[in-house]
C-alpha positions as CSV (number, residue, x, y, z in Angstrom):
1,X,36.2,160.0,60.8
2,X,37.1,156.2,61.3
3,X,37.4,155.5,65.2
4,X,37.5,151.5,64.6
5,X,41.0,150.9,65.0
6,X,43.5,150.4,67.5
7,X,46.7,151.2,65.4
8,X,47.1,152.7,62.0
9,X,49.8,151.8,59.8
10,X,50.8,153.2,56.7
11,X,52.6,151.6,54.6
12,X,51.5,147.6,53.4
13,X,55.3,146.5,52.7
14,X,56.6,143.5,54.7
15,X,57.1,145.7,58.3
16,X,53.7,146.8,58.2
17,X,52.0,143.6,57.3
18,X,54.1,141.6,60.1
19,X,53.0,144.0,62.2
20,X,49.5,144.1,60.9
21,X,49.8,140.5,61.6
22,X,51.0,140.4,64.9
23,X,48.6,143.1,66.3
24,X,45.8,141.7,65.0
25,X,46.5,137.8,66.3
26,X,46.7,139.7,70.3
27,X,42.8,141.0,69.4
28,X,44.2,144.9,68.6
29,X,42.0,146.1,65.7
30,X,44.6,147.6,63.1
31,X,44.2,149.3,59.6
32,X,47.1,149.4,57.3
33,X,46.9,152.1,55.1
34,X,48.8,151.6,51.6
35,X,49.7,153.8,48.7
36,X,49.8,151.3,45.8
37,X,46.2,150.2,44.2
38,X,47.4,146.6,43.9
39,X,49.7,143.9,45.7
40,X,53.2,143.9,44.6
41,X,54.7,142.4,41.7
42,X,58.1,141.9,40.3
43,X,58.6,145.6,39.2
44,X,58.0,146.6,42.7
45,X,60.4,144.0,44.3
46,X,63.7,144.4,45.6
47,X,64.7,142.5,48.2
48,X,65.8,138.7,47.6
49,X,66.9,137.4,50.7
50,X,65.9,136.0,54.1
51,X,68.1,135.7,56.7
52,X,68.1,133.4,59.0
53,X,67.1,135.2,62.2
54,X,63.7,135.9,60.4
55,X,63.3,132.7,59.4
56,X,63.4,132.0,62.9
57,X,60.8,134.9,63.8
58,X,58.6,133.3,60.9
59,X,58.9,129.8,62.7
60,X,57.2,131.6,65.5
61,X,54.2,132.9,63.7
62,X,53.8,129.5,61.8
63,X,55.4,130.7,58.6
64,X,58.6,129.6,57.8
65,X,57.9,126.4,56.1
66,X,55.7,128.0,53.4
67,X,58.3,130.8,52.6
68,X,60.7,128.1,52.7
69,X,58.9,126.6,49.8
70,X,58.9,129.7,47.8
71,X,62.5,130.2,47.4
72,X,66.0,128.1,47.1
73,X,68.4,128.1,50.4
74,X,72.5,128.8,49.8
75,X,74.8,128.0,52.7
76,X,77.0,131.0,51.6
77,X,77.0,134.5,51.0
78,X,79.8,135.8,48.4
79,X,81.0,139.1,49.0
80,X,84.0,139.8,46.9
81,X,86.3,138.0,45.3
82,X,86.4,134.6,47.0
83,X,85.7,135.8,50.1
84,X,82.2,134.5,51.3
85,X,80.4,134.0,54.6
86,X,79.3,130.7,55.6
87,X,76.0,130.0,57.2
88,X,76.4,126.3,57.9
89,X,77.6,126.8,61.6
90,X,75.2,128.7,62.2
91,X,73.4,127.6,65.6
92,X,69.5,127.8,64.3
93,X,67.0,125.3,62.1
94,X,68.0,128.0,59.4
95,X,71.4,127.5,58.6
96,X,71.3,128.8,55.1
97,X,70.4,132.1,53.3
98,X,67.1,132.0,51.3
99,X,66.8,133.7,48.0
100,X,62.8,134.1,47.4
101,X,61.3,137.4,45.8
102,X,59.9,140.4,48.1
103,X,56.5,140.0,47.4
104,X,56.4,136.1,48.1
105,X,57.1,137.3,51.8
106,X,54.7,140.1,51.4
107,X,51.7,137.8,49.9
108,X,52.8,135.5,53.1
109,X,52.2,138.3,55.4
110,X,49.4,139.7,54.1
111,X,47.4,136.3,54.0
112,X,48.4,135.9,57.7
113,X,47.3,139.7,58.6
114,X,44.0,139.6,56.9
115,X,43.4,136.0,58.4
116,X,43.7,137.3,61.5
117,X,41.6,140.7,61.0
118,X,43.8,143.1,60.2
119,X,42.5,145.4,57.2
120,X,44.6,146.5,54.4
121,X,43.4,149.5,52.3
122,X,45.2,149.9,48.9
123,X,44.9,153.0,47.1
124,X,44.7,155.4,49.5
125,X,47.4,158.4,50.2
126,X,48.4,159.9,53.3
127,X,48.0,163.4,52.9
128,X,49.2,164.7,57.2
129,X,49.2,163.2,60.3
130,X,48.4,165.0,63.9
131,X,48.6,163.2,67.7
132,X,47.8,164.2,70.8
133,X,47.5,163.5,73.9
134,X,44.5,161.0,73.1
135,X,45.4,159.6,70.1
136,X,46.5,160.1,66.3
137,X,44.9,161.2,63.3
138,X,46.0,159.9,60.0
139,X,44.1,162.5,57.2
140,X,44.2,160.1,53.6
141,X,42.8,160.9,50.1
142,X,42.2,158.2,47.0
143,X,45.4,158.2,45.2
144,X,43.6,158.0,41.8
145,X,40.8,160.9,41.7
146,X,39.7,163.9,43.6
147,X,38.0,163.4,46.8
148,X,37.1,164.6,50.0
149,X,39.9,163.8,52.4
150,X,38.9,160.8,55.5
151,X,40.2,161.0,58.4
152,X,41.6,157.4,60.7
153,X,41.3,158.2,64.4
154,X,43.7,155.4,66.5
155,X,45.5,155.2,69.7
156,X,48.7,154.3,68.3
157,X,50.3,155.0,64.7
158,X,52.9,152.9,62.7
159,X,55.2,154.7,59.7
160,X,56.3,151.8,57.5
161,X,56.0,153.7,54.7
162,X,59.5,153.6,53.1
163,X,62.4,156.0,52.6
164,X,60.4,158.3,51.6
165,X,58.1,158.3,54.7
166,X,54.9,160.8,54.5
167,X,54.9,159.7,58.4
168,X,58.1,160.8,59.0
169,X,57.6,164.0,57.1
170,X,54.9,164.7,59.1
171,X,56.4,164.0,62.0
172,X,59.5,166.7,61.1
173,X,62.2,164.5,61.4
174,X,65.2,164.9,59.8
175,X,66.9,161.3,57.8
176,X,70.1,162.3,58.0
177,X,72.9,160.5,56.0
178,X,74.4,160.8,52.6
179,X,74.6,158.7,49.4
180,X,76.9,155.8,49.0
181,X,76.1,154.2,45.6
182,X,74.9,156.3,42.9
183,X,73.4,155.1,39.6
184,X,72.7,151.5,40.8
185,X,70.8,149.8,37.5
186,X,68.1,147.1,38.5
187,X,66.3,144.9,35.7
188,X,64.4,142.1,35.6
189,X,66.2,140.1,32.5
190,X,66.3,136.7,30.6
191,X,70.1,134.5,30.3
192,X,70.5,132.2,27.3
193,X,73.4,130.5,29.5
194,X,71.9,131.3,33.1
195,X,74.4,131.3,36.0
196,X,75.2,128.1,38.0
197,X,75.4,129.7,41.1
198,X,71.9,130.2,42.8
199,X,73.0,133.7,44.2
200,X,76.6,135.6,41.6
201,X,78.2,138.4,42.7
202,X,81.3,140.0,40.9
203,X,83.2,142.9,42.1
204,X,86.4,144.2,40.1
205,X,86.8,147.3,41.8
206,X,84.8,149.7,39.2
207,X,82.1,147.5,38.3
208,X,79.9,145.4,40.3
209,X,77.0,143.4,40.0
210,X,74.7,140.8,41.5
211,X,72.2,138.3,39.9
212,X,69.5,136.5,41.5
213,X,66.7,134.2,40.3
214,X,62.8,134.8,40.5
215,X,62.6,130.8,39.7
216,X,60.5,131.6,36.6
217,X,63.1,132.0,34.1
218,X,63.8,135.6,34.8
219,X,66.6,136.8,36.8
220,X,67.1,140.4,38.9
221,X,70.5,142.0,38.5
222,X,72.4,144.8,40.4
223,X,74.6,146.4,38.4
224,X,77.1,149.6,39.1
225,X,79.6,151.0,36.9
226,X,82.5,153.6,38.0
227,X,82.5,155.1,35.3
228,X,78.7,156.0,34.6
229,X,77.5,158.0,36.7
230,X,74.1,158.9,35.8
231,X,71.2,160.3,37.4
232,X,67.9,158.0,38.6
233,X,66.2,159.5,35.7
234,X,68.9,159.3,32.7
235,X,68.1,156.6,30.1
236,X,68.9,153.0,30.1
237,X,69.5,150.4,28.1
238,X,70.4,146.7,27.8
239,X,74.3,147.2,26.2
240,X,74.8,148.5,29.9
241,X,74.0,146.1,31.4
242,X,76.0,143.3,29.4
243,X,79.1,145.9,29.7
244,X,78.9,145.9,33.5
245,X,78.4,142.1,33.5
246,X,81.6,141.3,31.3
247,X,83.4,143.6,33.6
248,X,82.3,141.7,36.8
249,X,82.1,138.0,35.6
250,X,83.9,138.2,31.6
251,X,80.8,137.2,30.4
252,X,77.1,138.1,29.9
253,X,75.3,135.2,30.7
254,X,73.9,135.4,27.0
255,X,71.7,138.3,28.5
256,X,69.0,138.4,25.7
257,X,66.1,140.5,27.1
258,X,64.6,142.7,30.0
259,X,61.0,143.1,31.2
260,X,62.1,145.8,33.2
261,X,64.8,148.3,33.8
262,X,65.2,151.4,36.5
263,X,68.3,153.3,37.8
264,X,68.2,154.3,41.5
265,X,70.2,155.7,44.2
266,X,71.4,153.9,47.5
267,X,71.5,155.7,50.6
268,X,73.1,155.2,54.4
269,X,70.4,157.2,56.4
270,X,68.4,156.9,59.9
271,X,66.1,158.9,61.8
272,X,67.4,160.3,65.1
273,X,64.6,158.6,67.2
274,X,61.9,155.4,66.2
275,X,59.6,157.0,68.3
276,X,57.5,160.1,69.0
277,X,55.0,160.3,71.3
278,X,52.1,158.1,69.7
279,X,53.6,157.6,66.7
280,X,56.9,155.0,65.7
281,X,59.0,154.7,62.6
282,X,60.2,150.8,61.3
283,X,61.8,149.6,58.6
284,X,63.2,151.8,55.5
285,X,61.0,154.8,57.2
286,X,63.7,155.0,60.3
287,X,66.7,153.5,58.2
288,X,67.6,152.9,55.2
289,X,71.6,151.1,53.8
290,X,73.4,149.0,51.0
291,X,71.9,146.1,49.7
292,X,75.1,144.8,50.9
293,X,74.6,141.7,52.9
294,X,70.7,141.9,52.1
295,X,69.9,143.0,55.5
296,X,67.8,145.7,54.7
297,X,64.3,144.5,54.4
298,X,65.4,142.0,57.3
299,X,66.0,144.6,60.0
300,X,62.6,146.1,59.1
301,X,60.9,142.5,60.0
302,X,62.8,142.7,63.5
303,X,61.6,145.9,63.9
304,X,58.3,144.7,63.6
305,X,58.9,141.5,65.9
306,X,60.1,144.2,68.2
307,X,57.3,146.4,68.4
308,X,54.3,144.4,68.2
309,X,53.8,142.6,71.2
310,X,55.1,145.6,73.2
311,X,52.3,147.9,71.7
312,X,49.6,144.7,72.1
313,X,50.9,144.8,75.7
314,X,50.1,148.7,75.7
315,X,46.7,148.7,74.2
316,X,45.5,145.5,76.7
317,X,47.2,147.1,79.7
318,X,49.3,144.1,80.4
319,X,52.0,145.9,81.0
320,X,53.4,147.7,84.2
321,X,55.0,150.9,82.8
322,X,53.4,150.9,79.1
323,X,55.2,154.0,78.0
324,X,59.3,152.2,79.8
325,X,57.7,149.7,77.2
326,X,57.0,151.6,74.6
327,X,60.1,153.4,74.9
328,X,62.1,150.2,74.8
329,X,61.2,149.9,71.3
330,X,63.8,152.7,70.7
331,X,66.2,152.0,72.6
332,X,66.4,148.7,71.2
333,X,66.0,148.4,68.0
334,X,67.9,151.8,67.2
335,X,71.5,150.8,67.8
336,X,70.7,147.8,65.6
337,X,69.7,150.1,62.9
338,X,73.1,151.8,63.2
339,X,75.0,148.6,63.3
340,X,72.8,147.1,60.0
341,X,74.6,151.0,58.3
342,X,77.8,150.2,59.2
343,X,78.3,146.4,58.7
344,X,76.5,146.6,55.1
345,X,78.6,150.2,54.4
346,X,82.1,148.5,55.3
347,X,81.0,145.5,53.0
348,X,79.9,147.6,50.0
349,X,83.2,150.1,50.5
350,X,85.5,146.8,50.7
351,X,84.0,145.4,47.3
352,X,83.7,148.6,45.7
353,X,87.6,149.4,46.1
354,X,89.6,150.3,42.7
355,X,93.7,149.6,43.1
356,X,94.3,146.1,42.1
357,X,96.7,146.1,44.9
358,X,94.3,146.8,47.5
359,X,91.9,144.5,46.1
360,X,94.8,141.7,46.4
361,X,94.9,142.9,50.4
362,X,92.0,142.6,51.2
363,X,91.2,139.3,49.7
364,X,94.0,138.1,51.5
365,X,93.6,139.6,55.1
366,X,89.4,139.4,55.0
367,X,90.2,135.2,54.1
368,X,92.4,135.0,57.0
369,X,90.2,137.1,59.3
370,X,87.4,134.8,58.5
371,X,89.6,131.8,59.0
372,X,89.7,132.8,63.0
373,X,86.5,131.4,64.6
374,X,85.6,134.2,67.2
375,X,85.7,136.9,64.2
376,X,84.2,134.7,61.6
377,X,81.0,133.8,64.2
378,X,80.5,137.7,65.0
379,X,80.6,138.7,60.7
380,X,78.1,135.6,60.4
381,X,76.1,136.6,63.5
382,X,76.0,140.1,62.1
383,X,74.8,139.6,58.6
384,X,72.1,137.0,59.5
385,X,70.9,138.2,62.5
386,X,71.2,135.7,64.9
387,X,74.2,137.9,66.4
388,X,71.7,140.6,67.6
389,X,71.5,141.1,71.4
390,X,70.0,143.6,72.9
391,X,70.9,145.7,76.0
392,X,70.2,145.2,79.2
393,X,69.6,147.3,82.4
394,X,71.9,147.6,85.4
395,X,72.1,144.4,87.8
396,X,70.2,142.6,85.4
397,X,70.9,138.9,84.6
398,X,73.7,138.5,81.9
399,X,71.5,136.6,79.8
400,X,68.8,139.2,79.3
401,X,68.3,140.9,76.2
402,X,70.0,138.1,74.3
403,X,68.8,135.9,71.3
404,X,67.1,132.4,72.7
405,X,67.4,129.5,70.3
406,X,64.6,127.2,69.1
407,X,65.1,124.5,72.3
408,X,63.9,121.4,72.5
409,X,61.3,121.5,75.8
410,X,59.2,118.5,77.0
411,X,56.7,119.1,74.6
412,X,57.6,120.2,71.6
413,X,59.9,123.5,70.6
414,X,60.0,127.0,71.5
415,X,59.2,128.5,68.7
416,X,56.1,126.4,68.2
417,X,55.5,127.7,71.9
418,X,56.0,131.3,70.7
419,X,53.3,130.9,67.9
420,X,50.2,132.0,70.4
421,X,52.0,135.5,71.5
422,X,52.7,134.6,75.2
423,X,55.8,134.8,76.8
424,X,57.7,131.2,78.1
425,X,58.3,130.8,81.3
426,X,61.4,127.6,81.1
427,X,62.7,125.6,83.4
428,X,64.4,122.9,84.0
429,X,61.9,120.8,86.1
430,X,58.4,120.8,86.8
431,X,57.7,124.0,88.7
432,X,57.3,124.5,92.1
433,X,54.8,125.2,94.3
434,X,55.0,129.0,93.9
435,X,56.0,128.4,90.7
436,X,52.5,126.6,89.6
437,X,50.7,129.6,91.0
438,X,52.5,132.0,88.9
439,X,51.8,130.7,86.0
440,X,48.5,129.5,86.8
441,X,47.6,132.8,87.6
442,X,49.1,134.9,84.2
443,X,48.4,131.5,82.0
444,X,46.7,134.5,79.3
445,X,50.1,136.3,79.2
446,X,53.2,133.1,79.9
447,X,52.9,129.5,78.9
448,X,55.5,127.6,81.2
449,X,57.5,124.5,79.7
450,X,60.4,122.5,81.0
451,X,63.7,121.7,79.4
452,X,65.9,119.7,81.2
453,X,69.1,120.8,79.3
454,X,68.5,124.9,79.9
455,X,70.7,127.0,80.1
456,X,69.5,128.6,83.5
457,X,67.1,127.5,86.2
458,X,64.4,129.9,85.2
459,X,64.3,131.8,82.0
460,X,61.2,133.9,80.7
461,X,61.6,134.4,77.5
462,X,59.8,137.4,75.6
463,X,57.4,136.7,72.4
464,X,60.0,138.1,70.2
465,X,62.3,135.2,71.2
466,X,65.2,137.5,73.2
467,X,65.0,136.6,77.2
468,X,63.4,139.0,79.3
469,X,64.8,137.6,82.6
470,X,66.7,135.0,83.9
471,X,67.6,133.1,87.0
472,X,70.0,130.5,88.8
473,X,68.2,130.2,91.7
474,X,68.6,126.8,93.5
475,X,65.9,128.0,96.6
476,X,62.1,127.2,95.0
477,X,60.6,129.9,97.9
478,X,63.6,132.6,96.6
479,X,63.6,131.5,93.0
480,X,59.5,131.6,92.7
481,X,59.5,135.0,94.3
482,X,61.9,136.8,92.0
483,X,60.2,134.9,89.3
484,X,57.0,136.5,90.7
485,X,58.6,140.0,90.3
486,X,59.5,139.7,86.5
487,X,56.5,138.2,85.9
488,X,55.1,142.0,87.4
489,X,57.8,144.3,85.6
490,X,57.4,142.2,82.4
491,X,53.5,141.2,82.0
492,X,51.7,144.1,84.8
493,X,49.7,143.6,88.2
494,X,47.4,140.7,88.0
């Protein structure tokens, strides 16, 4: 029985080791407990891109810059035809999509986890799970030989463990949902006459595919074809590939070899709830979509910015209702799930459409629609992230639950302000009397700064970056005692 950990997470993918990451920089002592014997490589790789709301949640653990290094930036995001989204209005230090490999972000997250304490076990199976009113217990075996099961005794436990989650299994839960591309072919593949375009996507209705560089010389494609239907299991080889690829672009990029080739299924699912009692679901383990858009593996990094500091504020009793808090974390995060399955179904259904005809339409109207600003900011919004708000209770400011961008304060910018876990307490002038105290007093749990141009005259604003409370208060007596309150519901009783 291991009883040295906090939190147990299964499931070393780039939820759990954000998670891992944040937990352990807040002092909680968390194991992250991983199937696969070795790091990933390309063969286990599948997402490609980073969006730019968590780019912005990287710039607040100190990471952005080196992922930014890894990868190339577009400031589009073709969907069909020659309808794309632009990213350059986009109101963040990220205006742009980056295209880097999976496992560069999961190396980066790792490095950061293990840096900060966290310890990552690879090789290891879950075999059940069990909670109680004390705690969970996470029973794993060695995935390569016979042994006696072990079991991990922690307070809290963390399924990040994929679609096909043992944790969720184990919890019972059902994943409803239903198939919406079948026989999707991914390869890893070499072009005599590479595409220009750092991200190509071709859709003609019954054939689609996507290319993206790994910057090595190799290049992953998505490819579907209408009219081959195969099981994930049925045999595959390059002449399908190039057929699909003529179809979508009229030409095969000289395709001339493959490292790598696999057939899979994608599925619109999600989990009814994210949490049960002790335990809580993230990333593909509580929903899984398209790769349309490439917001999948994106959601399940804000699921982990979510849940982090909420369960750090748990575990260090910092908070005044831990299990509202906990709780939250569902409440949250699952309508965003939902949204993520409906944005990236519409956008795989729209390119995915066979009648030329309709094809023409909707060309024509989605161009047009995009041309209006309002609609054209909420699509953008939507597929990067930066759209996502979350809700807020009754009488509560309108600005709470909403997105905070990286302001300039006296000192420097919030989300170099962020990077220590704390929440920000802004305003727009030196603080008060009352004020002082406050913060003086909870200068553990809120770092104050001042920015003359805010948008209110007090605005604390949570470590995940979304404001937890806001005020227009001209008084200093009235303003510092309702700050004083928040400061309760938000960080618990000094």
């Amino acid at each position: 029985m291991h009883r040295d950990q906090d939190v147990v997470i299964v499931g070393a993918g780039p939820t759990g080791l954000l998670l891992a990451g944040d937990l352990a920089e807040r002092g909680i002592a968390c194991t992250v407990l991983e199937r696969r014997a070795e790091p990933p490589d390309t063969t286990t790789t599948r997402a490609f891109a980073v969006h730019a709301r968590t780019l912005e949640q990287l710039d607040a653990r100190g990471l952005a810059d080196r992922l930014l290094a890894t990868g190339t930036t577009v400031d589009a995001l073709r969907l069909y035809g020659k309808v794309a989204l632009s990213f350059a209005q986009l109101p963040s230090r990220f205006p742009f999509l980056l295209v880097t490999p999976q496992f560069n972000v999961e190396r980066v997250l790792e490095e950061r986890a293990v840096a900060a304490g966290a310890r990552v076990l690879r090789g290891v199976c879950v075999a059940g799970l069990s909670q109680d009113a004390e705690g969970v217990s996470v029973r794993v075996r060695p995935e390569a030989q016979a042994a006696p099961e072990s079991v991990f005794r922690a307070e809290y436990a963390v399924g990040t463990d994929g679609v096909h989650s043992t944790v969720r299994e184990a919890l019972g839960l059902p994943y409803p949902g239903r198939p919406v591309v079948r026989s999707l072919v991914l390869a890893d593949v070499r072009f005599a006459k590479p595409p220009q375009d750092v991200l190509t996507v071709g859709a003609v209705g019954d054939a689609f595919a996507f290319v993206a560089p790994f910057g090595d010389g190799w290049y992953r494609t998505f490819c579907w074809n209408r009219d081959r239907q195969l099981p994930p299991g049925a045999p595959l080889e390059l002449a399908e590939i190039r057929e699909v690829l003529e179809r979508a672009f009229g030409t095969d990029f000289g395709l001339a070899e493959a490292r790598w080739l696999s057939r899979f299924q994608s599925d619109e699912r999600q989990v009814p709830e994210y949490r049960v009692g002790r335990v809580f679901l993230a990333g593909d383990a509580a929903h899984c979509h398209t790769p349309a858009g490439g917001q999948g593996m994106n959601t399940g990094l804000q699921d982990a910015a979510n849940l982090g500091w909420k369960l750090a504020a748990a575990l260090r009793g910092r908070a005044a209702d831990p299990e509202r808090l906990l709780d939250s974390y569902n409440a949250e995060r699952h309508p965003v799930g939902r949204q993520v399955l409906r944005s990236s179904g519409a956008l795989v259904r729209l390119a995915l459409v066979k009648p030329l005809a309709v094809r023409a339409a909707r060309d024509v109207l989605s161009a047009a629609a995009l041309r209006v600003r309002p609609i054209a900011n909420r699509a953008i919004g939507t597929v990067s992230g930066i759209g996502i708000e979350y809700g807020r209770a009754h009488g509560a400011h309108p600005a709470a639950g909403t997105r905070v961008g990286d302001v300039q304060l006296a000192d420097g910018r919030l989300y170099e302000r962020l990077r220590d876990g704390r929440f920000v307490l802004i305003s727009r002038s030196a603080p008060s009397g009352g004020e002082a105290r406050l913060v003086e007093d909870r200068k553990a749990d809120v770092a104050f700064a001042v920015c003359a141009d805010a948008a209110h005259a007090l605005t604390l604003v949570r470590p995940d970056g979304y404001v937890a409370w806001a005020c227009d208060e001209t008084d200093p007596v009235s303003r510092a005692a309702q700050a004083g309150e928040a400061l309760t519901e938000w960080c618990g009783i000094v």
